[in-house]
Structure formats: C-alpha cells, structure tokens
py3Dmol code that shows the C-alpha trace and the ligand (Angstrom):
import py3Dmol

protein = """\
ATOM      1  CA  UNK A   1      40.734 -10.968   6.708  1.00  0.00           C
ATOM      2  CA  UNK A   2      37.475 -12.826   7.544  1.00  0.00           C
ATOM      3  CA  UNK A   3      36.324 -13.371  11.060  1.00  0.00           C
ATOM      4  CA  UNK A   4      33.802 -11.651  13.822  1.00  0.00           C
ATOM      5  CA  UNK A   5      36.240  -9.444  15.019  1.00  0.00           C
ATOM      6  CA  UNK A   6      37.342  -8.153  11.574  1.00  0.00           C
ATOM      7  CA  UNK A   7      36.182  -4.872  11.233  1.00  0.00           C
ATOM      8  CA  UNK A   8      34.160  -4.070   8.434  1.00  0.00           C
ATOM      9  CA  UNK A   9      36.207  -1.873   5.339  1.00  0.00           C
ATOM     10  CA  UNK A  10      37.015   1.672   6.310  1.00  0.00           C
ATOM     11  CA  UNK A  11      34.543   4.398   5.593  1.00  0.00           C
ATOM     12  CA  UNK A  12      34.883   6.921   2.784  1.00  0.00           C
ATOM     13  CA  UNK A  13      34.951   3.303   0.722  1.00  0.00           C
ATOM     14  CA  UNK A  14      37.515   2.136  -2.308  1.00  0.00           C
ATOM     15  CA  UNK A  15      34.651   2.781  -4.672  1.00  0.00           C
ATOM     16  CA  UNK A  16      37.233   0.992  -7.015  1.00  0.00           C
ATOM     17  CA  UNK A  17      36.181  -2.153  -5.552  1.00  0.00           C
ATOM     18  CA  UNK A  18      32.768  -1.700  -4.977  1.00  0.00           C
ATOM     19  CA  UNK A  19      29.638  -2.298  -8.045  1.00  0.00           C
ATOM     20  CA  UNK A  20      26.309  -2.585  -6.279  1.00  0.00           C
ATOM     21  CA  UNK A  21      24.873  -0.160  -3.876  1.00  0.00           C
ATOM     22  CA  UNK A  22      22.166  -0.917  -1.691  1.00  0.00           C
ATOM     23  CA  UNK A  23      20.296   1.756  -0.330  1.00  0.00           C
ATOM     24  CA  UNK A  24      17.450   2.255   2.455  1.00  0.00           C
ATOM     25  CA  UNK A  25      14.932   4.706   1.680  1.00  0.00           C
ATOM     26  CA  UNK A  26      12.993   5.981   4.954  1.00  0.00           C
ATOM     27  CA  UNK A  27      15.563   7.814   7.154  1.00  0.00           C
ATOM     28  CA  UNK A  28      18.231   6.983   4.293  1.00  0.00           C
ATOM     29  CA  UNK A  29      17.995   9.054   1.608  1.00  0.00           C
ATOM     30  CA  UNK A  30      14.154  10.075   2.088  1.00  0.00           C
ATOM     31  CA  UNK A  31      13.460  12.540   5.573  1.00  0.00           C
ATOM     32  CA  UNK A  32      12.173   9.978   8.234  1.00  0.00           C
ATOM     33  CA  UNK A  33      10.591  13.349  10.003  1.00  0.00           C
ATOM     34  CA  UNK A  34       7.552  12.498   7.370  1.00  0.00           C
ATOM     35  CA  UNK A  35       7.579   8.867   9.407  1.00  0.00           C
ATOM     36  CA  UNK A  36       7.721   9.776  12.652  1.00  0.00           C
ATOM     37  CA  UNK A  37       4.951  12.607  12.686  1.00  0.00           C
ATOM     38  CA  UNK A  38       3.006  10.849  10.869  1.00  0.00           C
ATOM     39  CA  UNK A  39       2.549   7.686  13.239  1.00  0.00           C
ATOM     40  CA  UNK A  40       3.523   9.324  16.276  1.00  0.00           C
ATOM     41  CA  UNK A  41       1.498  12.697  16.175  1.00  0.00           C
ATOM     42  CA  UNK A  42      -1.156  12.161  12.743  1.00  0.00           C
ATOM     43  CA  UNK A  43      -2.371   8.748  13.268  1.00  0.00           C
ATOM     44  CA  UNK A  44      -2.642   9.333  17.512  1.00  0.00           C
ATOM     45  CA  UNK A  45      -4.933  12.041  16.567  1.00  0.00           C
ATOM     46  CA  UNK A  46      -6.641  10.594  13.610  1.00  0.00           C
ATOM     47  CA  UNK A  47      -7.429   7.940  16.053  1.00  0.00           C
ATOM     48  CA  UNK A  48      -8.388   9.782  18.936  1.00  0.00           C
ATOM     49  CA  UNK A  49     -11.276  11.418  17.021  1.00  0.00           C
ATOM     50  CA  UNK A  50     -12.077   7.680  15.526  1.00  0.00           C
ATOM     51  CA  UNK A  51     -12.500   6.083  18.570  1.00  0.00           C
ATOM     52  CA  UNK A  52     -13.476   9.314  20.618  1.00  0.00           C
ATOM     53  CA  UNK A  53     -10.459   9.378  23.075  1.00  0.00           C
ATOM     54  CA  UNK A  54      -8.178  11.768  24.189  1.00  0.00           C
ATOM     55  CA  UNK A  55      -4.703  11.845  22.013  1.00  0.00           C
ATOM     56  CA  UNK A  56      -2.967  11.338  24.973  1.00  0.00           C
ATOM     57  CA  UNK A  57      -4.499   8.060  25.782  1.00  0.00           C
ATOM     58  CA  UNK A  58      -4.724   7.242  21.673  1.00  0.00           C
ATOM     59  CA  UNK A  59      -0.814   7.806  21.887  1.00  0.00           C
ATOM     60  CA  UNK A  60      -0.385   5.600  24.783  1.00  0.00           C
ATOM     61  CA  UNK A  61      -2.135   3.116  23.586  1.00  0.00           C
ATOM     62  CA  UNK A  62      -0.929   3.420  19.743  1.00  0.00           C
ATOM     63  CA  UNK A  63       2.459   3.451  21.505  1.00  0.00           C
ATOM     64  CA  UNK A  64       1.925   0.070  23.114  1.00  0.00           C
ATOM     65  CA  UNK A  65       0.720  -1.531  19.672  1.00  0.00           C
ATOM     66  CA  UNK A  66       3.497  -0.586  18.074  1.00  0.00           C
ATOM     67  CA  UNK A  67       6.134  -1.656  20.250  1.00  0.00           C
ATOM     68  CA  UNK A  68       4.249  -5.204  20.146  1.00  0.00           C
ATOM     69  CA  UNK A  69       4.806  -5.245  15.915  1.00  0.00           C
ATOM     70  CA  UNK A  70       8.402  -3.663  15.704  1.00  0.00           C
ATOM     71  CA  UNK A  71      11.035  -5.431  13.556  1.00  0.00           C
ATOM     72  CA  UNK A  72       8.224  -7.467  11.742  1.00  0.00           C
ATOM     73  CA  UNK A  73       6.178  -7.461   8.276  1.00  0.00           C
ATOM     74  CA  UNK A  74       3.212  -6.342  10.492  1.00  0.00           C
ATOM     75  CA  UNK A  75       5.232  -3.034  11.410  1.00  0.00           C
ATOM     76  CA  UNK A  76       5.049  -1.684   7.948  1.00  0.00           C
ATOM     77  CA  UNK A  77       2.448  -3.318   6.604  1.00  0.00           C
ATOM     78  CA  UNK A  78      -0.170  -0.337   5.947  1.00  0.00           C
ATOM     79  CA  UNK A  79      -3.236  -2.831   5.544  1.00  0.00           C
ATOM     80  CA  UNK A  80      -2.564  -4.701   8.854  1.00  0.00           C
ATOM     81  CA  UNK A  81      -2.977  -1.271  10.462  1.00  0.00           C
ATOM     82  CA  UNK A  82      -5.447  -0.116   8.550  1.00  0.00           C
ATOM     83  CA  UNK A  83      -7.531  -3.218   9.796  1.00  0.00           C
ATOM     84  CA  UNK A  84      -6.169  -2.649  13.073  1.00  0.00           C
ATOM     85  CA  UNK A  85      -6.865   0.888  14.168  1.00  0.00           C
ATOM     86  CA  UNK A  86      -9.980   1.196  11.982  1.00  0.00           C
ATOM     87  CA  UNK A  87      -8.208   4.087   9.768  1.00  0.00           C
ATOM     88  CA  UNK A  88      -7.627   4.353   6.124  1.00  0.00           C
ATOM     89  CA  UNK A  89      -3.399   4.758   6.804  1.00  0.00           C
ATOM     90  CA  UNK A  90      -3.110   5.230   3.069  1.00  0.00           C
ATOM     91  CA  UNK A  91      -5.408   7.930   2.873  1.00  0.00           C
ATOM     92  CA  UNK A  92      -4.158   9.891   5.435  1.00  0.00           C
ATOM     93  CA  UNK A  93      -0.442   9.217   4.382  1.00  0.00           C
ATOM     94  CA  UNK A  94      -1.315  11.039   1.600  1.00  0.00           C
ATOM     95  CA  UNK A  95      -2.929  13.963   3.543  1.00  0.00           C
ATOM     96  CA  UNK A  96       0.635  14.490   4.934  1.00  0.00           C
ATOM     97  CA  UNK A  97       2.129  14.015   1.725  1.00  0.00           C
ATOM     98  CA  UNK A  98       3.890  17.389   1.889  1.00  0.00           C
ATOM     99  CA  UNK A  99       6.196  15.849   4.320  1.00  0.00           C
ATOM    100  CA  UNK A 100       7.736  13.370   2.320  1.00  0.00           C
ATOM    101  CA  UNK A 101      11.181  15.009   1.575  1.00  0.00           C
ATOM    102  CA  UNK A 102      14.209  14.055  -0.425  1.00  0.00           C
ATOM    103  CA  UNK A 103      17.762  14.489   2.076  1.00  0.00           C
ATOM    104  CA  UNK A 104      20.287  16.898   1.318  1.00  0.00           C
ATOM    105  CA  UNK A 105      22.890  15.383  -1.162  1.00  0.00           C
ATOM    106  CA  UNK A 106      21.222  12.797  -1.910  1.00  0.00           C
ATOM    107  CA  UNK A 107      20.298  13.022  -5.755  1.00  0.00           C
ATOM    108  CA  UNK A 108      24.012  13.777  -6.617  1.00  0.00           C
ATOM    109  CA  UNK A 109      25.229  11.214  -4.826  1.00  0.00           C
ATOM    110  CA  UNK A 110      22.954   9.180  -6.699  1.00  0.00           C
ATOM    111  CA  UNK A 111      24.157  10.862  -9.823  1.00  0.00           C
ATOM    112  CA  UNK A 112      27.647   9.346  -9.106  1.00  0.00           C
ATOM    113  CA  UNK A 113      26.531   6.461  -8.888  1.00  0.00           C
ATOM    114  CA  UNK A 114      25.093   6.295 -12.509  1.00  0.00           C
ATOM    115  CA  UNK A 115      27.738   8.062 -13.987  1.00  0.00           C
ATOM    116  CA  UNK A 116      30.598   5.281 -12.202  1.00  0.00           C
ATOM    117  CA  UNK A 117      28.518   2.566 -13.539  1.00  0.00           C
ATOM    118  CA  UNK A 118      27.302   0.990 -10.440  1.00  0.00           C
ATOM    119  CA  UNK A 119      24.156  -0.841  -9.786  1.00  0.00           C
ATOM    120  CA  UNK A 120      21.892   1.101  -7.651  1.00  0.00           C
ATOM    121  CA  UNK A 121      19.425  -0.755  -5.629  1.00  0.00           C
ATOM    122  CA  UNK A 122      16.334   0.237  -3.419  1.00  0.00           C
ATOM    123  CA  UNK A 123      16.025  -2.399  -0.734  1.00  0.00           C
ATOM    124  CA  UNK A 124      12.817  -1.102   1.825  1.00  0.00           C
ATOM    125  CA  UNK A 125      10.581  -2.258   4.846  1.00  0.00           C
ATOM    126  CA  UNK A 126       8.382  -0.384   3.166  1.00  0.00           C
ATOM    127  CA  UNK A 127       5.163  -1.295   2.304  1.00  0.00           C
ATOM    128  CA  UNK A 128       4.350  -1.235  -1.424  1.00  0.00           C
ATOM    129  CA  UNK A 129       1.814   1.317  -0.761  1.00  0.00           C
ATOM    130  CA  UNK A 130       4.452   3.334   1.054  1.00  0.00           C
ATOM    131  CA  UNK A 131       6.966   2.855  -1.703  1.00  0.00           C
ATOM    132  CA  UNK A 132       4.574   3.995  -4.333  1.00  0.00           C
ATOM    133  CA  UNK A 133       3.132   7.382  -2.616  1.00  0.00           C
ATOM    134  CA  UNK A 134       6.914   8.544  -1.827  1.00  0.00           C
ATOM    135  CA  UNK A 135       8.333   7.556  -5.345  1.00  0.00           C
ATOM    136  CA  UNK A 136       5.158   9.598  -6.854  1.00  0.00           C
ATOM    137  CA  UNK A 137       6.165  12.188  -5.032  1.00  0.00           C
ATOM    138  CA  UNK A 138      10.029  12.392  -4.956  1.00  0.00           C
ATOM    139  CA  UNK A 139      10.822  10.756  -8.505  1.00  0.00           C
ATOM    140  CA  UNK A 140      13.270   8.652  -7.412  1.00  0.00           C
ATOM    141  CA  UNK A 141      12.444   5.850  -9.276  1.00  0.00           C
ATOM    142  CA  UNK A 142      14.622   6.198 -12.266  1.00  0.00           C
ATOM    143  CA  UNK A 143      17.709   6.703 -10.345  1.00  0.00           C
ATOM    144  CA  UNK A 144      17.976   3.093  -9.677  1.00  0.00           C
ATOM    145  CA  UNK A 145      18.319  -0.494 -11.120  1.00  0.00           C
ATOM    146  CA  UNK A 146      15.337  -1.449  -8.756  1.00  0.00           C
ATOM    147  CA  UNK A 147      13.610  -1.865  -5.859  1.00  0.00           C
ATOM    148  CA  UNK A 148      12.909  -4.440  -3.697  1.00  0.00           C
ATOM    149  CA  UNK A 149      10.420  -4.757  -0.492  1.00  0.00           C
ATOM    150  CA  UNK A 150      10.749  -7.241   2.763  1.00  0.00           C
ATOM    151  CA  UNK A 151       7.435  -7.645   1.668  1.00  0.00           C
ATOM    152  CA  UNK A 152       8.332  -9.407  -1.477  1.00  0.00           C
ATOM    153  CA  UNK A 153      10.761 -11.462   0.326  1.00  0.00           C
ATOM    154  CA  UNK A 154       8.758 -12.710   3.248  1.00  0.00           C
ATOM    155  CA  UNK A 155      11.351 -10.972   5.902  1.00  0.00           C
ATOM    156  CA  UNK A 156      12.240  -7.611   7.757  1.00  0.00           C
ATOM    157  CA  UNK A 157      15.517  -6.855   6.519  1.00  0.00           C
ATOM    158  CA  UNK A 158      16.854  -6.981  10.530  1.00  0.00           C
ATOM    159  CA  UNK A 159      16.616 -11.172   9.786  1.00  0.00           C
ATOM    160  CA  UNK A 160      19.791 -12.561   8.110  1.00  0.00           C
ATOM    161  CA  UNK A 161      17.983 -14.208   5.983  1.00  0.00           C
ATOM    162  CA  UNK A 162      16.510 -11.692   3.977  1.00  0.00           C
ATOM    163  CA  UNK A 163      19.908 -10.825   2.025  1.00  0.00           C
ATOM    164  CA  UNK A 164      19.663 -14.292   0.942  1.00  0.00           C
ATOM    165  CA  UNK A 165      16.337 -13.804  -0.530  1.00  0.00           C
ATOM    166  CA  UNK A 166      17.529 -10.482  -1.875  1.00  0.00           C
ATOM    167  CA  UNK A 167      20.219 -12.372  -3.941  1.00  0.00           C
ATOM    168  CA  UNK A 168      18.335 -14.757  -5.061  1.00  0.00           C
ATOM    169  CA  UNK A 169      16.650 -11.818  -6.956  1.00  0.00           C
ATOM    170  CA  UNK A 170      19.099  -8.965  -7.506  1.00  0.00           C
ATOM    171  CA  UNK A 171      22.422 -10.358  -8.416  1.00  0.00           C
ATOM    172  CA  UNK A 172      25.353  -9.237  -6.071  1.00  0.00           C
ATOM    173  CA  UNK A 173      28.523 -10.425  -5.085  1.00  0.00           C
ATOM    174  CA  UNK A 174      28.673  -9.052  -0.863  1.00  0.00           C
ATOM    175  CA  UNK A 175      32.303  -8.593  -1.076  1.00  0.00           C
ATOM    176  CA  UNK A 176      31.907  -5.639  -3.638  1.00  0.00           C
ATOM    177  CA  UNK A 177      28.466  -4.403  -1.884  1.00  0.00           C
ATOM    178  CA  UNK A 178      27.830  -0.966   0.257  1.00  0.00           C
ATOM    179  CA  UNK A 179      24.609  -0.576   2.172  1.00  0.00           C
ATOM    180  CA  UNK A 180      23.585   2.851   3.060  1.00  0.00           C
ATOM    181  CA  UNK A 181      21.091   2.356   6.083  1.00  0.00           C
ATOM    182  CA  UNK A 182      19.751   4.147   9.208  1.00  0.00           C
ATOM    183  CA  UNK A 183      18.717   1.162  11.843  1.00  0.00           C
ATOM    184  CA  UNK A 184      21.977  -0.514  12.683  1.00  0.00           C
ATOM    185  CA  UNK A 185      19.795  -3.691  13.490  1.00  0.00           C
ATOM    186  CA  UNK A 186      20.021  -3.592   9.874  1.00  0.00           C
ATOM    187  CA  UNK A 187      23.461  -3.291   9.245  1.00  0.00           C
ATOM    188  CA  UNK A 188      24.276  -5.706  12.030  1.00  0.00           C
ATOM    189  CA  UNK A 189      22.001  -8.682   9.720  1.00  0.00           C
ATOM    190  CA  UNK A 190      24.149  -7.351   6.733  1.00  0.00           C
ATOM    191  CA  UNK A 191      27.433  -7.633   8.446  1.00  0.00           C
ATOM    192  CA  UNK A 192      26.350 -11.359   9.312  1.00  0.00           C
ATOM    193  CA  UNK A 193      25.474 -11.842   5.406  1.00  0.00           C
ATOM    194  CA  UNK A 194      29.156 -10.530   4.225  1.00  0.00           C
ATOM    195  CA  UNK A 195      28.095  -7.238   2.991  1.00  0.00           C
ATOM    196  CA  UNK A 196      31.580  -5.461   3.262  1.00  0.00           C
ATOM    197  CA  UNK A 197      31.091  -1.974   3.038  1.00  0.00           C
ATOM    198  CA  UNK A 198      28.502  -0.806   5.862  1.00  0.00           C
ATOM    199  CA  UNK A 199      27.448   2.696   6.026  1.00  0.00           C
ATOM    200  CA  UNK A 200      25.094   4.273   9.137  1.00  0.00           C
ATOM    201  CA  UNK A 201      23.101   7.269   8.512  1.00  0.00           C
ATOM    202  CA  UNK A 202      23.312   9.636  11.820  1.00  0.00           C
ATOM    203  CA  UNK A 203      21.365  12.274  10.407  1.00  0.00           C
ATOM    204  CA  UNK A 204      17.511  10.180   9.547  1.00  0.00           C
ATOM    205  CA  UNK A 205      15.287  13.111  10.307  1.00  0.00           C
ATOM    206  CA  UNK A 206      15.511  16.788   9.896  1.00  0.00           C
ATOM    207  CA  UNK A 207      13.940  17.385  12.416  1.00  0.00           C
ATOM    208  CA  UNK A 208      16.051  15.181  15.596  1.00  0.00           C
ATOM    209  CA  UNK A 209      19.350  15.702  16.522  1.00  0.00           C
ATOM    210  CA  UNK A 210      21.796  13.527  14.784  1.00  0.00           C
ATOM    211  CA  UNK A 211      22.819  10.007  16.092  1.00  0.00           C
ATOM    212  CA  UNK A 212      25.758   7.986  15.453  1.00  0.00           C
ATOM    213  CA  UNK A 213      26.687   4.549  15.450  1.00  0.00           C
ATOM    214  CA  UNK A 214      29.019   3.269  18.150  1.00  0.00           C
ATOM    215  CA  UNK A 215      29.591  -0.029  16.009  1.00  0.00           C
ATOM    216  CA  UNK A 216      29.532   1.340  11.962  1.00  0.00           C
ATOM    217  CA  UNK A 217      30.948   3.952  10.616  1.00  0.00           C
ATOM    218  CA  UNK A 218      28.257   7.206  10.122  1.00  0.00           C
ATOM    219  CA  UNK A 219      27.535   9.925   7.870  1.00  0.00           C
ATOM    220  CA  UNK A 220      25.592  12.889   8.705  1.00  0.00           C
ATOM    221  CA  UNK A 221      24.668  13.046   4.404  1.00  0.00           C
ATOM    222  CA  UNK A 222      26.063  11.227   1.345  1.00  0.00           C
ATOM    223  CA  UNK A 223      27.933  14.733   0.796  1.00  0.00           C
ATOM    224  CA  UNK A 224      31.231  12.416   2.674  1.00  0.00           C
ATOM    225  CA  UNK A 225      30.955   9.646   0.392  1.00  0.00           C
ATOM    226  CA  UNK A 226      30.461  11.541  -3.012  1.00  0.00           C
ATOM    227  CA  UNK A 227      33.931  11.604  -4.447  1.00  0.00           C
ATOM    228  CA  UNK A 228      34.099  14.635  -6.314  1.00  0.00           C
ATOM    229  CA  UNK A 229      33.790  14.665 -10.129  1.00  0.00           C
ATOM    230  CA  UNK A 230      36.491  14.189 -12.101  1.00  0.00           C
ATOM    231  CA  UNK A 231      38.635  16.996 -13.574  1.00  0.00           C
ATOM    232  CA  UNK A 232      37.545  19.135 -10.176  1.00  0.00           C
ATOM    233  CA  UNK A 233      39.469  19.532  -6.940  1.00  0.00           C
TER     234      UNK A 233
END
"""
ligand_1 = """\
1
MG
Mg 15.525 3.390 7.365
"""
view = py3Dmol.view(width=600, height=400)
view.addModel(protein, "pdb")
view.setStyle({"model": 0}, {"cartoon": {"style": "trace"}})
view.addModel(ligand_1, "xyz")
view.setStyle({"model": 1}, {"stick": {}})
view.zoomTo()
view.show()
C-alpha cells in the first residue's frame, strides 16, 4: 500500500475513515481574487504614488521582489513588507476589505463536517494580521477546532517539515487526514508527510479560469465532496 508510486486514496474520499480535516484558507475556501488584486494591482499603485513612479514600473519592480520572497515566511509576512515597500499593507488590506469573499459551498461543507463529528482545522501561510482581518470579516472562526499559522511554526507549509510541527500541536493521525489546498507545492510536502487524502482546489479565484492538478485529484468547489445529508437523495 505504501510507497512513492502509490497513489494517494481516490477522490470523493471514504469519509468513514477519515476524522481530521485540514483546510487552506486563501484560494481554499476564502476567494484568492481578494489576494491577487490586492498585491498585484492595489499595492503597485499604492506604491507608485509612494515612491512617485509610474505603476507600470512599481509593478515591475514589485513583481521582481516578490518572486525573490515566494515560498518563504517573508512572502506573507505583512510587516516585512510593510518595512519593505514603505506602505502600511494592513491598512490598505483593509481598504479592500470588500473583496474578501467566502467560496461557493463552502459553509455547508463545513456544516458537514460538524455535524459528522470531524475535527476541522485551519492550517494558513497567512499572516496573523491576514488571518484576523478575513475571519472579522467572513466569521469563519467558529466553524473550526482551530487555526494554525506557518508563522507559529517557523515554516511555509511547502517544507515537509512543517506537518511535523503541526502535529506536534494539533493532534492527527495522517492516515485518517484530508487536506483541502490550492498550491500543489503544498500538497506535494503533505503527500511526503503521509497525509492520505489530498484534495486540489482548481477553482482559487472567481475571477481566473479554473486550473487543475495534473498530479492530485481537483475540485472546482466542496459541492463534490459534500455527501448529501442523510435521509435525502
Ligand atoms: Mg491557498
């Protein structure tokens, strides 16, 4: 059963044999069109007037920066760029607050979750600061068990080792884990941990076209993995 080439279990899961869900939030179950303008088109522009360029050059160069801090802390860390780009990224996350949007069939399948008895964790890149300003403004929060940052553990969740720091604070046996994510890079780290039941999100932002996994089985929304409730057909 074990070994590289095994396959990970088949997609809609055994929910039967599964008890701890692990869930991404940006792209996941929360819009990542909110993430992408925002650094791609708000903060180019926010800068541009800062630093008195042009927002083409302010989103070539922003480009760059980024590309230098992806798949570390740094990348979601809202003070580092804060300090970085001379902008107050909290402050004008929340001016684009409005974005921050919940994805269709999300809360129900959340709802299942509760009502089957499974522990529901929020495992995120995200910054705390992040976190906070979209749980304020979706009220998530009480839907799960809780929530845990990279931050907290000390690695991006693309590094192996984070699931080990993950279980040394949220019990979980891999072998009876699904994880619900959006970068494969993540799912890929997961695999390598023994999480058994991998899930890709196609669909991460409203407003892109959908794109699928080549290597995990994907989901366009949690609508294909919601059994339906007992006593209905
Ligand atoms: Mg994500």
């Amino acid at each position: 059963m074990m070994g590289p080439m095994t396959p990970t279990h088949p997609i809609p899961p055994d929910w039967e044999k599964i008890d701890t869900a692990l869930l991404d939030m940006d792209g996941t179950l929360l819009d990542k069109h909110f993430d992408d303008h925002f650094w791609e088109k708000f903060v180019p522009s926010s800068y541009a007037i800062r630093h008195g360029l042009s927002v083409e050059a302010a989103e070539k160069h922003l480009m760059d920066l980024y590309r230098s801090h992806e798949k570390t802390l740094n990348w979601t860390d809202l003070d580092f760029w804060s300090e970085k780009l001379g902008l107050d990224i909290p402050a004008l996350k929340k001016q684009v607050e409005h974005l921050i949007a919940i994805h269709p069939h999300v809360v129900p399948f959340l709802e299942y979750l509760r009502e089957a008895g499974k522990k529901v964790f929020l495992v995120t890149n995200a910054h705390g600061k992040t976190l906070d300003l979209k749980m304020e403004k979706t009220a998530l929060r009480g839907l799960f068990h809780g929530i845990v940052t990279s931050h907290e553990i000390g690695l991006p969740k693309e590094d192996p080792r984070f699931w080990m720091g993950l279980r040394e604070r949220i019990p979980f046996d891999p072998a009876k884990t699904l994880l619900a994510e959006d970068t494969e890079a993540v799912l890929v780290s997961a695999e390598s941990f023994g999480i058994a039941w991998l899930v890709h999100i196609a669909k991460a932002s409203s407003a892109r076209p959908s794109s699928a996994s080549t290597r995990y089985h994907s989901i366009e929304t949690f609508r294909e993995i919601t059994p339906d409730k007992k006593g209905s057909s």
